[in-house]
VONUPA-44024 format. One record per atom (N, C-alpha, C): residue number from 1; residue in one letter; atom name; x, y, z. Coordinates in steps of 0.001 Angstrom, whole numbers, plus 524288, in hexadecimal, padded with zeros to 5 digits. Each point is the difference from the previous one (the first is absolute). Layout:
% residues N
@num: NUM, residuo: A, atomo: CA, xx: X, yy: Y, zz: Z
...
This chain:
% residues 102
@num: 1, residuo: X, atomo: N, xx: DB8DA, yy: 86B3B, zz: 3317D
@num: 1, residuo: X, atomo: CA, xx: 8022E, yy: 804F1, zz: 7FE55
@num: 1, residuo: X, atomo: C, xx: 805F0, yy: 7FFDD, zz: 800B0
@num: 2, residuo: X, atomo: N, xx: 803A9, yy: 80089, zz: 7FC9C
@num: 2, residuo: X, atomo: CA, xx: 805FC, yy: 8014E, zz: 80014
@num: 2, residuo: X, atomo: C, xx: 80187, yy: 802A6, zz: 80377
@num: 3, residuo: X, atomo: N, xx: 8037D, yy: 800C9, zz: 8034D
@num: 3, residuo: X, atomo: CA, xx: 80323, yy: 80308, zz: 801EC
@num: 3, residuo: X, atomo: C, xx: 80037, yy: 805D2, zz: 7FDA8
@num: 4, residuo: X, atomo: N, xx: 801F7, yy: 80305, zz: 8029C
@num: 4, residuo: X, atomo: CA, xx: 7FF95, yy: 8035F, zz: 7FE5E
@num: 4, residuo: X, atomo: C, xx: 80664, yy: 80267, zz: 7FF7F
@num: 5, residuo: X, atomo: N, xx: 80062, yy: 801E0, zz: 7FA12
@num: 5, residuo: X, atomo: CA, xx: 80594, yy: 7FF98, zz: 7FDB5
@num: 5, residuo: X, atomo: C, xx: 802B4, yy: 80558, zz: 8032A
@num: 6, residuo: X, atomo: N, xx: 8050C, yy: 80080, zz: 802AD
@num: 6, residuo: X, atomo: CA, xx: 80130, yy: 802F1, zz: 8021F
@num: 6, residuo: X, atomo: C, xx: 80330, yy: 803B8, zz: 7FB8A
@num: 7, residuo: X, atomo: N, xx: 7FEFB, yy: 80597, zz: 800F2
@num: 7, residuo: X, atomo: CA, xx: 80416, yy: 8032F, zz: 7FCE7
@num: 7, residuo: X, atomo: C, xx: 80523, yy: 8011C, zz: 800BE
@num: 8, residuo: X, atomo: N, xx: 80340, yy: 7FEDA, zz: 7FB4A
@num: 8, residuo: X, atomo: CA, xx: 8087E, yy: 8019C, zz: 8013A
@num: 8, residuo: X, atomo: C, xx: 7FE3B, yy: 80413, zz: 7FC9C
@num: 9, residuo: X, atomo: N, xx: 80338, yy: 804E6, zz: 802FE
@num: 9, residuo: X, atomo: CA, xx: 800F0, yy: 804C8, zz: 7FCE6
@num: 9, residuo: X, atomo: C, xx: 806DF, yy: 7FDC2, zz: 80004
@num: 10, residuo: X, atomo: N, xx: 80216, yy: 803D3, zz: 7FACB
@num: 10, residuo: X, atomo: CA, xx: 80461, yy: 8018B, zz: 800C7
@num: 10, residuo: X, atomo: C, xx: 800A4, yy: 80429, zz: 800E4
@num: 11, residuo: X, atomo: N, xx: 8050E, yy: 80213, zz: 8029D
@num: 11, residuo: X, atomo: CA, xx: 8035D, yy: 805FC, zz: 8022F
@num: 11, residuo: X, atomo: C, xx: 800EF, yy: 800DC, zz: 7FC52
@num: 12, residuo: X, atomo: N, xx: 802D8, yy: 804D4, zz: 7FFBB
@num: 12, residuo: X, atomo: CA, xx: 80276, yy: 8015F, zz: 7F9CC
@num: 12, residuo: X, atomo: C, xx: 80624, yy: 7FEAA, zz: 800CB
@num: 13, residuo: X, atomo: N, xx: 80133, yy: 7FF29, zz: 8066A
@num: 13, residuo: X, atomo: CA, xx: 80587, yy: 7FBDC, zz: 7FED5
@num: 13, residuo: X, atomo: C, xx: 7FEC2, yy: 7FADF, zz: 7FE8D
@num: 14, residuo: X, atomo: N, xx: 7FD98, yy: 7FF0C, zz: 80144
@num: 14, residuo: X, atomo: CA, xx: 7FF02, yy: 7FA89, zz: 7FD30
@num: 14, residuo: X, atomo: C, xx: 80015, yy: 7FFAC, zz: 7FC06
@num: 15, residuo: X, atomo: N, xx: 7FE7A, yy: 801DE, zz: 7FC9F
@num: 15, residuo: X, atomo: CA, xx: 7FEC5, yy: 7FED9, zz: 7FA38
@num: 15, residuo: X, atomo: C, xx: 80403, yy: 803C4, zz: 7FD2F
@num: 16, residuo: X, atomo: N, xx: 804E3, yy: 803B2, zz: 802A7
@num: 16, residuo: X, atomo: CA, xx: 804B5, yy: 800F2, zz: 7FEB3
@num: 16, residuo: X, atomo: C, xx: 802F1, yy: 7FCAF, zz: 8005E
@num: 17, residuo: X, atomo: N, xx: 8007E, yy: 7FD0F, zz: 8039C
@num: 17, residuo: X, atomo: CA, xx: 803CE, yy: 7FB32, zz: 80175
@num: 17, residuo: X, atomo: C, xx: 7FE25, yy: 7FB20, zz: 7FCE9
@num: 18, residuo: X, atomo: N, xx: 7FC1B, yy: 7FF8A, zz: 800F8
@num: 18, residuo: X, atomo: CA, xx: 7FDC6, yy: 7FB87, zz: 7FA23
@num: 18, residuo: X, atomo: C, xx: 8036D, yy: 80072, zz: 7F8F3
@num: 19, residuo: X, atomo: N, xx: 7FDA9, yy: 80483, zz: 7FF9B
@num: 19, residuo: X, atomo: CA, xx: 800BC, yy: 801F3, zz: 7FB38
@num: 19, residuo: X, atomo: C, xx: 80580, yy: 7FEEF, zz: 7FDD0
@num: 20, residuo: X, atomo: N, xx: 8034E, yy: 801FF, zz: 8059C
@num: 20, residuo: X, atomo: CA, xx: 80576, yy: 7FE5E, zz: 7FF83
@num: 20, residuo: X, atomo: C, xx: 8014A, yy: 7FAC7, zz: 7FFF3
@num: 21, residuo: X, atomo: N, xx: 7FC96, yy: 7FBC5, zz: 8013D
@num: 21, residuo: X, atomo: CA, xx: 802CF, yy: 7FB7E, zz: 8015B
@num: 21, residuo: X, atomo: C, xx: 7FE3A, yy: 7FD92, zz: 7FAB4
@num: 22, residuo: X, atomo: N, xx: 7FB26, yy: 8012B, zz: 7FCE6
@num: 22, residuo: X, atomo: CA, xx: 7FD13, yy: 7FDA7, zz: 7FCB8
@num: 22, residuo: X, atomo: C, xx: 803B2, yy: 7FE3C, zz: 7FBCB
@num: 23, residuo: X, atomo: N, xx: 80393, yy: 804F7, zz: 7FF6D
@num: 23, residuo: X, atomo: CA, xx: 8034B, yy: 7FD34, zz: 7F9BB
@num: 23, residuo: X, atomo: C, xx: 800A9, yy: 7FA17, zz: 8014A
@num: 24, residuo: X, atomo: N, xx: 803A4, yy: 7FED2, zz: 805D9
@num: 24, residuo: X, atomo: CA, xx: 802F1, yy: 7FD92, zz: 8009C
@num: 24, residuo: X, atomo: C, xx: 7FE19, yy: 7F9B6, zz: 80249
@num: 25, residuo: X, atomo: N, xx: 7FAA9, yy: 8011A, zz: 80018
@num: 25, residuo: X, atomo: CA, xx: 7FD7C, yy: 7FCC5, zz: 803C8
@num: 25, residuo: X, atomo: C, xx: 7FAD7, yy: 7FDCF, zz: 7FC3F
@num: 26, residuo: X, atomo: N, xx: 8021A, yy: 7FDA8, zz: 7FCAF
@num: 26, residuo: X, atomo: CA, xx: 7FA19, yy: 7FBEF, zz: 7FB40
@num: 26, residuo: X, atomo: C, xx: 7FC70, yy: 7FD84, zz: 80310
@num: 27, residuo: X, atomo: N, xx: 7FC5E, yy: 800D2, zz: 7FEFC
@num: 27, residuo: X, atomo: CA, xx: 7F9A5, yy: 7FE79, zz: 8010F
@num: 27, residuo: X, atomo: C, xx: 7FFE2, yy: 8026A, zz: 806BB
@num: 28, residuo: X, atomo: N, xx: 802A0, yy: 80603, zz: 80126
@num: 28, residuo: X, atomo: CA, xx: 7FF3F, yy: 8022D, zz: 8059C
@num: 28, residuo: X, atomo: C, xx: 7F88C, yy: 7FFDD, zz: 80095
@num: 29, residuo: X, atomo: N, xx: 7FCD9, yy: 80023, zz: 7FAEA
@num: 29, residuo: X, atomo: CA, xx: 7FC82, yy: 80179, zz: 801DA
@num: 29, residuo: X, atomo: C, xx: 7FB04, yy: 7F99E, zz: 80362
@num: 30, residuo: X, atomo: N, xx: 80380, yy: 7FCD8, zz: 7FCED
@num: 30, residuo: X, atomo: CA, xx: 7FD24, yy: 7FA2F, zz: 801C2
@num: 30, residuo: X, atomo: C, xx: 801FB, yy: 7FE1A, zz: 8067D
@num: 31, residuo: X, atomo: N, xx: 80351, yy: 801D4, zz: 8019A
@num: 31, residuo: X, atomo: CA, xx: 802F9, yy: 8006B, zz: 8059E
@num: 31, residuo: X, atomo: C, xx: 7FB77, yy: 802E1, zz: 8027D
@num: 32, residuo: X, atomo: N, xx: 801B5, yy: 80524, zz: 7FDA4
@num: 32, residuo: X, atomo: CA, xx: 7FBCD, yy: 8056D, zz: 80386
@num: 32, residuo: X, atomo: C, xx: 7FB59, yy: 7FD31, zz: 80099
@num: 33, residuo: X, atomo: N, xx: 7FC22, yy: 7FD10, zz: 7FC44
@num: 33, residuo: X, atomo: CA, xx: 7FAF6, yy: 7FD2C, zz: 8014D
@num: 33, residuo: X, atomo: C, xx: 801AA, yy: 7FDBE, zz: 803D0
@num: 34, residuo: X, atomo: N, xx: 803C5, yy: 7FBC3, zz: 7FF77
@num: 34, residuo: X, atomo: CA, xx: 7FEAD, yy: 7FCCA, zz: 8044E
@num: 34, residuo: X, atomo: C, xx: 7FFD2, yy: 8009F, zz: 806AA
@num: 35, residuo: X, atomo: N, xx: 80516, yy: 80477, zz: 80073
@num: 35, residuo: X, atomo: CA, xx: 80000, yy: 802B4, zz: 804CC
@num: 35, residuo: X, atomo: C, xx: 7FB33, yy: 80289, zz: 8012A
@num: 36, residuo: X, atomo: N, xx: 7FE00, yy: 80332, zz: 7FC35
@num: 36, residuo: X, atomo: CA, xx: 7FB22, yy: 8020C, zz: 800F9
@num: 36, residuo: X, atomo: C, xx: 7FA6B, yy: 7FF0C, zz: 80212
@num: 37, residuo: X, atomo: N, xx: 80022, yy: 7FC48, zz: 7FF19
@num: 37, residuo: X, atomo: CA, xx: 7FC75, yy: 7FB59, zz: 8004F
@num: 37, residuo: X, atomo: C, xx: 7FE81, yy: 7FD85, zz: 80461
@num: 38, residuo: X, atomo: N, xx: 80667, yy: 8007F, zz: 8029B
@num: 38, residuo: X, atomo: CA, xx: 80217, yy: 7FCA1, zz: 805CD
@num: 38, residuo: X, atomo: C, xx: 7FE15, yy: 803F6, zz: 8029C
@num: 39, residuo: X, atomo: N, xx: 80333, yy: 80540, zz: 7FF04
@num: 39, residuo: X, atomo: CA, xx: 7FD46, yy: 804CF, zz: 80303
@num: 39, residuo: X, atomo: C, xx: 7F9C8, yy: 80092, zz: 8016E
@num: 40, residuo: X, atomo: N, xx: 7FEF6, yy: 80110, zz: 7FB2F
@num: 40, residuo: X, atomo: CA, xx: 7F973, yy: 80075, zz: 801C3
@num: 40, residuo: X, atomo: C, xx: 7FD9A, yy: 7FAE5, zz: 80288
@num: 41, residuo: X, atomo: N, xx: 80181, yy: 7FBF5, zz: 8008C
@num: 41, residuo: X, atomo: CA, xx: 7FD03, yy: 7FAD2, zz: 80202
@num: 41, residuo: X, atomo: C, xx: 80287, yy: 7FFEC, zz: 806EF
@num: 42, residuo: X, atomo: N, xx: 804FA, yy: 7FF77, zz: 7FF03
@num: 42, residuo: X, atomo: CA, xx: 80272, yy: 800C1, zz: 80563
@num: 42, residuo: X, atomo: C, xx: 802D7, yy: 803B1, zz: 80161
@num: 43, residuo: X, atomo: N, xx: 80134, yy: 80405, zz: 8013C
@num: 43, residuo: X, atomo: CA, xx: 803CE, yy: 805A2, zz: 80221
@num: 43, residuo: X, atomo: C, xx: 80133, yy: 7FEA3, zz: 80330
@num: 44, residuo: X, atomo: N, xx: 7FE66, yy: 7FACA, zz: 80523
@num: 44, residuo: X, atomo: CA, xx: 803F6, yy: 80053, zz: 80447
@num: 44, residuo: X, atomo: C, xx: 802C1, yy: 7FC8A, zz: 7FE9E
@num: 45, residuo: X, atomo: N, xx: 7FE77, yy: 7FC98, zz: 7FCA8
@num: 45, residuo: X, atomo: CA, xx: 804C0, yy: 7FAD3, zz: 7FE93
@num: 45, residuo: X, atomo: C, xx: 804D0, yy: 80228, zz: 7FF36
@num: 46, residuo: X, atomo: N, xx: 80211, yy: 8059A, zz: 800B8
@num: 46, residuo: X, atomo: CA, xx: 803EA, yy: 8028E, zz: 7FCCA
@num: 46, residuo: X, atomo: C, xx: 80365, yy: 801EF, zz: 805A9
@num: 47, residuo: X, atomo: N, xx: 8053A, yy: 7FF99, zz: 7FF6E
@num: 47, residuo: X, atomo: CA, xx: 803E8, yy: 80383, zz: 8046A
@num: 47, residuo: X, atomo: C, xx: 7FEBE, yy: 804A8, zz: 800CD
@num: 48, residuo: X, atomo: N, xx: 7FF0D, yy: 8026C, zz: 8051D
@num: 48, residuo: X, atomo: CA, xx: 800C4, yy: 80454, zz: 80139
@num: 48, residuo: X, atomo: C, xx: 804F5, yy: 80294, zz: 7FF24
@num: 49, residuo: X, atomo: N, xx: 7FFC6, yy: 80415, zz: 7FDF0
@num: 49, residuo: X, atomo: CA, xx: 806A5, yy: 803B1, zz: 8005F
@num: 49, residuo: X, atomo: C, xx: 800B0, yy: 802DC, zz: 80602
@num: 50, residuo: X, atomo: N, xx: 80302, yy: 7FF24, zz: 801CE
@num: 50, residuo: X, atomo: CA, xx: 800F4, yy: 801E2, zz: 807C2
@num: 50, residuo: X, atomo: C, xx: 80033, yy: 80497, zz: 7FD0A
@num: 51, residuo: X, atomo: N, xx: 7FDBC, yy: 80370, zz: 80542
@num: 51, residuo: X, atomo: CA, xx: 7FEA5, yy: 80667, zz: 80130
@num: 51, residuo: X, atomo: C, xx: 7FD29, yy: 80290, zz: 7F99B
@num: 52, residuo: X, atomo: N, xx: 7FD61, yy: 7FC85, zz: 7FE2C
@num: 52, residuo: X, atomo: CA, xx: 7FB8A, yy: 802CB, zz: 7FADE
@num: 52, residuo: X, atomo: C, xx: 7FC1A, yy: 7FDD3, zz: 801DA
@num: 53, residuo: X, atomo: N, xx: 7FC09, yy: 801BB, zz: 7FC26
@num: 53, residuo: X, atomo: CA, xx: 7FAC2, yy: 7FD0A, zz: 7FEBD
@num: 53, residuo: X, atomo: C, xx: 80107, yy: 7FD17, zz: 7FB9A
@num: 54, residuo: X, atomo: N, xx: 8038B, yy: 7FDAF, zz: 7FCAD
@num: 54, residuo: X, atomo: CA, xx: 8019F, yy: 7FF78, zz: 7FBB4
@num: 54, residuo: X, atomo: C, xx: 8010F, yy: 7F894, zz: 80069
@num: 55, residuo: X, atomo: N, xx: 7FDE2, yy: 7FD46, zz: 7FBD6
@num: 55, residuo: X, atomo: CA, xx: 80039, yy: 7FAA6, zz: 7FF52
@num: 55, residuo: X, atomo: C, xx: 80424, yy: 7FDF9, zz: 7FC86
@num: 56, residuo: X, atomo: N, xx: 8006D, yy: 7FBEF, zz: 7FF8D
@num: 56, residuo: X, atomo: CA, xx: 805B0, yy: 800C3, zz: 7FAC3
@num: 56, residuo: X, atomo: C, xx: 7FD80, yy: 7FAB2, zz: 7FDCB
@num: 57, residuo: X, atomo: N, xx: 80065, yy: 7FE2D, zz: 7FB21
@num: 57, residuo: X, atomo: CA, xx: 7FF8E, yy: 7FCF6, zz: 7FD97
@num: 57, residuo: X, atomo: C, xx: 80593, yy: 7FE1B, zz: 7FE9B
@num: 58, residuo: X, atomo: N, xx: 80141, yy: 7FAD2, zz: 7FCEA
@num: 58, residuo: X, atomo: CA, xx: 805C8, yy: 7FDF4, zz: 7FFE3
@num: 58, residuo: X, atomo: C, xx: 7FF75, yy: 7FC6B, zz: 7FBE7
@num: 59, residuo: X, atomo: N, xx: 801B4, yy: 7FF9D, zz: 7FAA7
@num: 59, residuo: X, atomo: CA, xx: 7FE35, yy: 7FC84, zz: 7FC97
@num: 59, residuo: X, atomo: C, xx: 805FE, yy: 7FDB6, zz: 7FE63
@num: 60, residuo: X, atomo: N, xx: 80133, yy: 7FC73, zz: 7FC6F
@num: 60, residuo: X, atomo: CA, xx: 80278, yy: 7FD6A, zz: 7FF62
@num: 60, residuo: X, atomo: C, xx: 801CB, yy: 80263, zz: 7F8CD
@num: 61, residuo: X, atomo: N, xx: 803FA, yy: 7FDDB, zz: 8004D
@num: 61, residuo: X, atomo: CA, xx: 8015A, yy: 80228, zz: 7FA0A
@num: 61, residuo: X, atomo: C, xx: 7FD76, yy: 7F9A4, zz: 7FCB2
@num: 62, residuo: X, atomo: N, xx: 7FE47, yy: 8000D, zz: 7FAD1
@num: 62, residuo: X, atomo: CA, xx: 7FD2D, yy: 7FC48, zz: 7FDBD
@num: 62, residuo: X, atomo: C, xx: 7FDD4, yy: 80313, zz: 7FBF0
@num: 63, residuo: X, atomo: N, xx: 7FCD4, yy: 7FE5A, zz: 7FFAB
@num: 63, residuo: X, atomo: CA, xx: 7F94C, yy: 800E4, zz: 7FD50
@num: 63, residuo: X, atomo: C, xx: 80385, yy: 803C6, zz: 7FAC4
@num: 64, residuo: X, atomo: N, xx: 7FE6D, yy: 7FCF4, zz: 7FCA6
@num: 64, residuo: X, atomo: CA, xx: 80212, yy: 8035D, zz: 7FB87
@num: 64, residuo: X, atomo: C, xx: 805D3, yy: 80360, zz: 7FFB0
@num: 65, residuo: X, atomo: N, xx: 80399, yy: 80131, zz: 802F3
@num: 65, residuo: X, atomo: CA, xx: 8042B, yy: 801FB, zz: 800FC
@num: 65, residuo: X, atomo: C, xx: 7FD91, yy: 803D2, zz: 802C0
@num: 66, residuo: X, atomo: N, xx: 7FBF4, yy: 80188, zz: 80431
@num: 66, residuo: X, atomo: CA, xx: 8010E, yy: 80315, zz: 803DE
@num: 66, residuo: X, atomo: C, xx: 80248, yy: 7FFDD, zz: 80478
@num: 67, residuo: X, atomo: N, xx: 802DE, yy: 802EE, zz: 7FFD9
@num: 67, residuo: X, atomo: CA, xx: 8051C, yy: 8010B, zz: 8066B
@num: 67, residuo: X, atomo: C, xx: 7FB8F, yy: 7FEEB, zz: 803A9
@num: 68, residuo: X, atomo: N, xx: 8037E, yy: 7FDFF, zz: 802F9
@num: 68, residuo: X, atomo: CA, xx: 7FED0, yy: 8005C, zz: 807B3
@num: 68, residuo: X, atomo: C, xx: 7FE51, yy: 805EE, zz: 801CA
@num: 69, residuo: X, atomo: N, xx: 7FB71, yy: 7FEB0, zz: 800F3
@num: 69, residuo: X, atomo: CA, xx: 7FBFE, yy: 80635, zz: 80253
@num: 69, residuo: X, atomo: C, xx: 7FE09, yy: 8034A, zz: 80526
@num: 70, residuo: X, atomo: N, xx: 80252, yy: 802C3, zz: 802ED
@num: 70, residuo: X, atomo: CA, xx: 7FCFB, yy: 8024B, zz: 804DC
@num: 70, residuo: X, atomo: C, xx: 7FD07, yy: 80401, zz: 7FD8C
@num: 71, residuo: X, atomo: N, xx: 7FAD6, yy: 7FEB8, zz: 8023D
@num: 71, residuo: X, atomo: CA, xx: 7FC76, yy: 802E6, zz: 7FF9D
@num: 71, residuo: X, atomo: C, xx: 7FC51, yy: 800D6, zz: 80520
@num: 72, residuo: X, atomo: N, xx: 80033, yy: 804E6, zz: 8018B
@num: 72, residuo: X, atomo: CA, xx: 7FF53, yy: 80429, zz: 803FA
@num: 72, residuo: X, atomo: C, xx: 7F950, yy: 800B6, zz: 7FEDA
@num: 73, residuo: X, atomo: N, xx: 7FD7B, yy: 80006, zz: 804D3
@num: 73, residuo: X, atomo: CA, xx: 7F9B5, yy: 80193, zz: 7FE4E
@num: 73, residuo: X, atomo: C, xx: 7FFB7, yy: 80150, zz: 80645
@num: 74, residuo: X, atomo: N, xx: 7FAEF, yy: 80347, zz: 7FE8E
@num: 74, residuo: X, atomo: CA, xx: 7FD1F, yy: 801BF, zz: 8080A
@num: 74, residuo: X, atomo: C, xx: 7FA02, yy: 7FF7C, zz: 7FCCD
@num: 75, residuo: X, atomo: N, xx: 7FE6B, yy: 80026, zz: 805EC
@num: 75, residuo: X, atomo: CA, xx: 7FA4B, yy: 7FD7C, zz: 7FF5A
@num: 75, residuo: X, atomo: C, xx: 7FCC8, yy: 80646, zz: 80292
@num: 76, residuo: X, atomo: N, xx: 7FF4F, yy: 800FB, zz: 7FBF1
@num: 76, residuo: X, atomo: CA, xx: 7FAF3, yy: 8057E, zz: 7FF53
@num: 76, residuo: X, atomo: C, xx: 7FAD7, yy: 7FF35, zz: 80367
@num: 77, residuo: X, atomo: N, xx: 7FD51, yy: 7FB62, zz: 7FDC4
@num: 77, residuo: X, atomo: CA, xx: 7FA71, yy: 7FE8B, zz: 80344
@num: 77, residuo: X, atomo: C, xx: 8003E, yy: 7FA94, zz: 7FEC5
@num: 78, residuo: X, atomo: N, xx: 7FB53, yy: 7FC87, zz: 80322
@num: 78, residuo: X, atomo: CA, xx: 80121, yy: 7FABE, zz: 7FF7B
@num: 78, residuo: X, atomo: C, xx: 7FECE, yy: 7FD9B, zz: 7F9FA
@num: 79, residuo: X, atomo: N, xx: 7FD66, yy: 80474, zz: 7FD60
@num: 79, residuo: X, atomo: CA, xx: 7FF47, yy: 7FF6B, zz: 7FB4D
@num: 79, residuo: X, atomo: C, xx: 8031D, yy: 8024A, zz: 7FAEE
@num: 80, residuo: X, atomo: N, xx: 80538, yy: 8036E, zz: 8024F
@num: 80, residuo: X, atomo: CA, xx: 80387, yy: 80235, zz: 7FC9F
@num: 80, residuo: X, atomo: C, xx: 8044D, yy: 7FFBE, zz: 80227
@num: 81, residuo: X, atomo: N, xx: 80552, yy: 7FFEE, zz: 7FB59
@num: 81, residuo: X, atomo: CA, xx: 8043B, yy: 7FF50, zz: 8001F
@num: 81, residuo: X, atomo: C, xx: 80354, yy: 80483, zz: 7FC4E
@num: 82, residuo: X, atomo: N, xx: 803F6, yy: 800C2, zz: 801EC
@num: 82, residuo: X, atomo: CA, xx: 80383, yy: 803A0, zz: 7FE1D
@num: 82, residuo: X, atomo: C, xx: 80550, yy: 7FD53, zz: 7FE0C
@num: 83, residuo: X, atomo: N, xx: 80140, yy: 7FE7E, zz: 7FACF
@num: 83, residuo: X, atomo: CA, xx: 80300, yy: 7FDA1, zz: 7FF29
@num: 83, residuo: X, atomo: C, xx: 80591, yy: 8050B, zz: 8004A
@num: 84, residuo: X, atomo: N, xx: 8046B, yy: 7FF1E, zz: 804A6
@num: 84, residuo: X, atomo: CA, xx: 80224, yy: 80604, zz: 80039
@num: 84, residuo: X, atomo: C, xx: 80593, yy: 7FF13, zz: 7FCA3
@num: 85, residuo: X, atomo: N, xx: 80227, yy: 7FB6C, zz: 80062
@num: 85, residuo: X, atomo: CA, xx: 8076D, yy: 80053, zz: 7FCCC
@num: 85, residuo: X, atomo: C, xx: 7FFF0, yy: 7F9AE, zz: 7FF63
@num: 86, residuo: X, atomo: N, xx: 802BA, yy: 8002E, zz: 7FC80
@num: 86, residuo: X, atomo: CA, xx: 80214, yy: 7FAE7, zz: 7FC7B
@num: 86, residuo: X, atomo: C, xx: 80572, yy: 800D5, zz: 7FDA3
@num: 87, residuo: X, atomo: N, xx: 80455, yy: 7FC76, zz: 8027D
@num: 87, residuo: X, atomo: CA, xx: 805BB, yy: 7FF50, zz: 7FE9A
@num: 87, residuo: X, atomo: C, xx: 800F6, yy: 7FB17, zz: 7FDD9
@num: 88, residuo: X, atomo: N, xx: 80325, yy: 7FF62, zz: 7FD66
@num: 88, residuo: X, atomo: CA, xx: 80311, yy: 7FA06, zz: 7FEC9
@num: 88, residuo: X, atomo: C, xx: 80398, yy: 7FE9B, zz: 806C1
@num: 89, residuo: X, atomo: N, xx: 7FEE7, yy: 7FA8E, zz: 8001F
@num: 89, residuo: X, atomo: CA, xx: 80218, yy: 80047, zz: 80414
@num: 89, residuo: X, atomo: C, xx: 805C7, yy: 7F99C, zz: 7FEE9
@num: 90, residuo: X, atomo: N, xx: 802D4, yy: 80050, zz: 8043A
@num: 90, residuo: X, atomo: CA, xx: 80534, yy: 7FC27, zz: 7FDF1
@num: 90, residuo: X, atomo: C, xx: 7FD91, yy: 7FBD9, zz: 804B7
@num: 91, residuo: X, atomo: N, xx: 7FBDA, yy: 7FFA7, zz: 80266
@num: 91, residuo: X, atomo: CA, xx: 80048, yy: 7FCF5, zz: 804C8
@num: 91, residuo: X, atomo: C, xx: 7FB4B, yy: 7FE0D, zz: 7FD31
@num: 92, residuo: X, atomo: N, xx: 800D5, yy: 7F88D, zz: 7FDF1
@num: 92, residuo: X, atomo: CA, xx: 7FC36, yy: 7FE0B, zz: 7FD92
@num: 92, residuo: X, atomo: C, xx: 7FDD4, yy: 7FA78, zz: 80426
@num: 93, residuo: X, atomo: N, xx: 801D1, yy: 7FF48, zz: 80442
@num: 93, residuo: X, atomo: CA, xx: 7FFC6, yy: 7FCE9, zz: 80499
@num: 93, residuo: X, atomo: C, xx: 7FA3B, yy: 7FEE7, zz: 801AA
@num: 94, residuo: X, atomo: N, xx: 7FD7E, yy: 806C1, zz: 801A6
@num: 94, residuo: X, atomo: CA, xx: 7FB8A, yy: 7FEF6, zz: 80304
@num: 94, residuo: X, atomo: C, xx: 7FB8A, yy: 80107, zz: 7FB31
@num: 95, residuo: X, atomo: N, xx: 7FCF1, yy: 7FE64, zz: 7FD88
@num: 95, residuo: X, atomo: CA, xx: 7FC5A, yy: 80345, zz: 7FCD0
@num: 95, residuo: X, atomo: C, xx: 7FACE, yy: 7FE57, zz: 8029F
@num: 96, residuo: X, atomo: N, xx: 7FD46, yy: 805A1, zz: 800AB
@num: 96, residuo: X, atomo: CA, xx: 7FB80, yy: 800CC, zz: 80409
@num: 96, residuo: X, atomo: C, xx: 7FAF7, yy: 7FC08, zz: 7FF73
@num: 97, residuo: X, atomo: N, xx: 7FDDC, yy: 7FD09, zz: 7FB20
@num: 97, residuo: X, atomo: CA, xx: 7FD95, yy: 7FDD3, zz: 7FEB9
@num: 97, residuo: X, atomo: C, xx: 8024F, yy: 7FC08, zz: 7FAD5
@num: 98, residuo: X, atomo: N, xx: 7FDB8, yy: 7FB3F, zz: 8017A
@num: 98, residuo: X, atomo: CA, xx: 80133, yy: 7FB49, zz: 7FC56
@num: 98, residuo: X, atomo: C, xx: 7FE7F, yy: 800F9, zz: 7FA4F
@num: 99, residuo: X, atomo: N, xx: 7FDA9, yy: 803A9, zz: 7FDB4
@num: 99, residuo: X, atomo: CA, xx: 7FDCE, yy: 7FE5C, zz: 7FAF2
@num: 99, residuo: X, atomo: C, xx: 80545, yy: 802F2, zz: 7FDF5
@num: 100, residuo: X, atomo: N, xx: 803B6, yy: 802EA, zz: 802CC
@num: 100, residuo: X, atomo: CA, xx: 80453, yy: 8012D, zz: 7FDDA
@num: 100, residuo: X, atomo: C, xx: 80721, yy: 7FC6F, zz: 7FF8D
@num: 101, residuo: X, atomo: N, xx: 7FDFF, yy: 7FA71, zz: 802C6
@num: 101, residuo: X, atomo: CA, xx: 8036B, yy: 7FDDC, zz: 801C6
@num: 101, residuo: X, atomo: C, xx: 8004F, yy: 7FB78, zz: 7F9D9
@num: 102, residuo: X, atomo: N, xx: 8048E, yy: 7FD2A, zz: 800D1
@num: 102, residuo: X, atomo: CA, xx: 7FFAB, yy: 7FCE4, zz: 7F99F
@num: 102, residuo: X, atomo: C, xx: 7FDCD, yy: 7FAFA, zz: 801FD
């Protein structure tokens, strides 16, 4: 039997701040899979943010011309996720998981 697929909601900042980045950011939605993906399989593989409940994701600029990405999530239940803010970010050094690295 498969695993059992964990649920990402988005906030409605999230998907304001998306929306905004989307013009600028080609194939944002093939990124979003892949982070997503990482999320639901591993949530602790991810940085804690000091004094939140809040995780950050860190991607690399690449993949089709999408910018370098922080993306902000908290963990609802061990089976849900709250995807909460997403910025372009200028710090392309650390990215949180390899499938974002070149």
């Amino acid at each position: 039997m498969a695993p059992k697929q964990a649920s990402l909601i988005e906030s409605a900042r999230y998907t304001r701040e998306k929306q905004a980045i989307q013009p600028d950011a080609r194939r944002f939605e093939e990124v979003e899979a892949g982070f997503s993906g990482h999320v639901s399989a591993r949530p602790e593989g991810f940085p804690g943010v000091e004094g939140t409940l809040l995780r950050v994701i860190k991607t690399r600029a690449g993949l089709g011309g999408c910018p370098a990405l922080r993306v902000f999530f908290s963990t609802d239940t061990p089976d849900q996720f709250t995807l909460q803010s997403v910025e372009i970010s200028e710090d392309q050094s650390q990215a949180s998981t390899s499938i974002f690295r070149d």
